[in-house]
C-alpha positions in Angstrom: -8.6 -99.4 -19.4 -9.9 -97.3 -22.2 -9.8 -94.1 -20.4 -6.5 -94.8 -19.1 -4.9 -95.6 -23.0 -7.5 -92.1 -24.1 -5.2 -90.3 -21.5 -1.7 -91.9 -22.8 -2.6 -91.2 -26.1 -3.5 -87.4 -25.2 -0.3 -86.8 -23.0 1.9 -88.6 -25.6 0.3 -85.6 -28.3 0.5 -83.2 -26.3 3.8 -83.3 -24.3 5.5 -81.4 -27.2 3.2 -78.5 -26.7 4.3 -78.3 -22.3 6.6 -75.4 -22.9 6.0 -71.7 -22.0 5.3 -70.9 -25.8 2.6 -74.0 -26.3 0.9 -72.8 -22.6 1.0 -68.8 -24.3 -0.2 -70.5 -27.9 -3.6 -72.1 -26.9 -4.2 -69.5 -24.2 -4.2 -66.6 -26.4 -6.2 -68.9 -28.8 -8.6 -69.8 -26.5 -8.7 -65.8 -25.5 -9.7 -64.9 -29.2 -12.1 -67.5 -29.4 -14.1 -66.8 -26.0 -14.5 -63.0 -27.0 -15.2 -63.7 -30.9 -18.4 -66.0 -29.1 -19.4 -64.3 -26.1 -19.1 -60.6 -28.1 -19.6 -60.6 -31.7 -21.7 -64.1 -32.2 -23.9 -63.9 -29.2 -25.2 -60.2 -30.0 -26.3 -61.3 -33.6 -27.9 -64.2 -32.1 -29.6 -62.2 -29.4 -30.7 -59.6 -32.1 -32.3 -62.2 -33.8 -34.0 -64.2 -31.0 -34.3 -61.5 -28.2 -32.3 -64.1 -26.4 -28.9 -65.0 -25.4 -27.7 -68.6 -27.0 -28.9 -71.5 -24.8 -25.3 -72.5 -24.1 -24.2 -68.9 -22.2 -27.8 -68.9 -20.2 -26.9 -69.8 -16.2 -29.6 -71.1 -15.0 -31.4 -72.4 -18.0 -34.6 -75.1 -17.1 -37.1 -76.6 -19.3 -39.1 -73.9 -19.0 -36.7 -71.4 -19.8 -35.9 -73.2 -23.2 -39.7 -73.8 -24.2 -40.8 -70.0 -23.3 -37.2 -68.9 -25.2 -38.4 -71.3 -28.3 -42.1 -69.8 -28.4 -41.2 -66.4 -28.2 -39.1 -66.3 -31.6 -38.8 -68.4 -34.7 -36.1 -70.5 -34.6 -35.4 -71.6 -38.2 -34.3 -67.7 -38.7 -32.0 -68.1 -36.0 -30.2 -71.2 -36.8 -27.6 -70.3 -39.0 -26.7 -67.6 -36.3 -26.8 -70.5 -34.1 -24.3 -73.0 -36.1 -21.3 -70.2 -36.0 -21.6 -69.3 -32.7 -22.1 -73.0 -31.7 -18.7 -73.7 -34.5 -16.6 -71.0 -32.5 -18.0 -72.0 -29.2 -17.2 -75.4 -28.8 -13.7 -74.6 -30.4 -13.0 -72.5 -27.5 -14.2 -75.5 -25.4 -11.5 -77.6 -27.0 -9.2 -75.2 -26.4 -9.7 -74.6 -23.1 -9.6 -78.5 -22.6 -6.3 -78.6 -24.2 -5.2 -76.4 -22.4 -6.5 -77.9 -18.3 -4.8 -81.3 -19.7 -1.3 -79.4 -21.0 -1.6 -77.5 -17.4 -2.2 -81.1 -15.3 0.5 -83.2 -17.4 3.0 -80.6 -16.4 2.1 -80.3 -12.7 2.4 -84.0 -13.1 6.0 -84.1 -14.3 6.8 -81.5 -11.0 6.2 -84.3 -8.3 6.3 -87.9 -7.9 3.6 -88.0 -6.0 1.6 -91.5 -5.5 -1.4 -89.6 -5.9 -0.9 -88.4 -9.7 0.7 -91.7 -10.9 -3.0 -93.6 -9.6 -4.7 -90.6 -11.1 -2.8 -91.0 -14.5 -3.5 -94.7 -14.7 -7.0 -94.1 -14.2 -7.2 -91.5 -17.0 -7.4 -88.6 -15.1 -6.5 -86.7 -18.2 -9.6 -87.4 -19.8 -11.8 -85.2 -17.4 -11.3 -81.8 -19.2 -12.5 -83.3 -22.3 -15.7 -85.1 -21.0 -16.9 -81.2 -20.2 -16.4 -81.3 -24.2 -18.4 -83.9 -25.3 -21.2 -83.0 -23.1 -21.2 -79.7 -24.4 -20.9 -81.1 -28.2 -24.6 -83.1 -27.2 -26.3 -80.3 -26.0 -25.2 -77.8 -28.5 -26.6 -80.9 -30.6 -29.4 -80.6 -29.1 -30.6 -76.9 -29.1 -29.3 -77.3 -33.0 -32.3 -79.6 -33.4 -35.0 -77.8 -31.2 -34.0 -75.0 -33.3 -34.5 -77.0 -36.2 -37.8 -78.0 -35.0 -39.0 -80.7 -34.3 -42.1 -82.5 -33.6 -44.0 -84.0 -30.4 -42.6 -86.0 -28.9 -39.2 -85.3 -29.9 -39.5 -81.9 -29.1 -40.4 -82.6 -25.7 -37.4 -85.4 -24.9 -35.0 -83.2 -26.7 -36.2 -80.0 -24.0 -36.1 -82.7 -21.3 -32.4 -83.8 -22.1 -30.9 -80.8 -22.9 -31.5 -78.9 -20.2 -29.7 -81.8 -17.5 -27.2 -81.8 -20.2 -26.4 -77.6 -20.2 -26.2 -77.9 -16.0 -23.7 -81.2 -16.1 -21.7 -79.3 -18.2 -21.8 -76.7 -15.4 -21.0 -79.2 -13.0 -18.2 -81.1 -14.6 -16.4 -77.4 -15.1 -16.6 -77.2 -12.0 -15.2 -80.2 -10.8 -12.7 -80.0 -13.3 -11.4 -76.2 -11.7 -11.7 -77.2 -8.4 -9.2 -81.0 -9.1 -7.2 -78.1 -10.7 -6.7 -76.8 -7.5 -6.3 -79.7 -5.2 -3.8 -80.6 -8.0 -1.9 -77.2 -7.5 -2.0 -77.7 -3.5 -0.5 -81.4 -3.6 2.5 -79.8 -6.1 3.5 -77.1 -3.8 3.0 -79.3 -0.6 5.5 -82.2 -2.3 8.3 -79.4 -3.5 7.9 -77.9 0.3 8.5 -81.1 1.5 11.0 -82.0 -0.1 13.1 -78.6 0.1 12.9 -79.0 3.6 14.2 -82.8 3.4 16.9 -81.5 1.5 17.6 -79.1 4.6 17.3 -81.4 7.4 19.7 -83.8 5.9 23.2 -83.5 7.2 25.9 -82.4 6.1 29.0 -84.2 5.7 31.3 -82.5 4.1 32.3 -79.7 6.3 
């Protein structure tokens, strides 16, 4: 039930924006925000550290982040850390805005049984769950950066490195749904076009 009012309330704010110009809007600001992270914040952090930022690293283990952590001081690197970390999980946002702008409009294209289940069991939430798990990790490499002591240091390691791949994963899922969501649009307007063909006509 709470899901399911999380994704009213998100398609009710955001149904103003499912026009050609909001789609172009938060694209283009999603754009700026991907290249302003991945090439002008990351470098500074990597010139720091040596390292990419934990959160563009694919695969990243345990290991990875306490070899990364020992090889550099990370108190010098944190306030590189917090605006790349600021700009980053903006452009997550965005990009979340813009799956659930993307799904709300294939789901006004069809009246397919599937999407009206899918909508009551907030459905429109998923694109945003790869947001809050992103916001804990990023969390979480904030305070290993900070440093911290055993055994926090340890349990932080040990949840944020599940954390980075889930994030991964739910992306994943989320892009592949977008798919299947796609497929089941263009199979229903198919369908019905060729309804509309079959049906005689009784006018001639």
């Amino acid at each position: 039930m709470l899901f399911s009012r999380a994704s009213q309330a998100l398609k009710f704010h955001l149904t103003p924006w499912i026009t050609g110009r909001g789609f172009f809007a938060i694209a283009a600001v999603a754009a700026v925000l991907a290249l302003l992270a991945r090439f002008v914040l990351a470098p500074v952090y990597r010139d720091l550290t040596g390292f990419l930022p934990f959160d563009l690293q694919v695969p990243l283990s345990r290991f990875m982040i306490g070899v990364e952590l020992g090889a550099f001081d990370g108190a010098s690197a944190i306030s590189a850390y917090v605006i790349f970390a600021a700009v980053h999980f903006a452009f997550g946002i965005a990009v979340a805005a813009l799956f659930t702008l993307l799904w709300a409009w294939l789901f006004s294209l069809t009246s397919s049984r599937v999407f009206a289940f899918l909508k009551r069991g907030g459905i429109l939430m998923v694109p945003w769950y790869v947001v809050i798990v992103d916001l804990l990790g990023k969390v979480g490499f904030y305070r290993l950066l900070g440093g911290l002591t055993w055994p926090a240091y340890a349990l932080t390691i040990e949840l944020c490195a599940p954390l980075h791949r889930f994030k991964f994963a739910l992306a994943d899922i989320r892009n592949y749904v977008t798919i299947a969501f796609v497929l089941i649009v263009v199979v229903d307007i198919v369908r019905r076009r060729n309804a509309r063909e079959d049906r005689p006509d009784f006018t001639s």
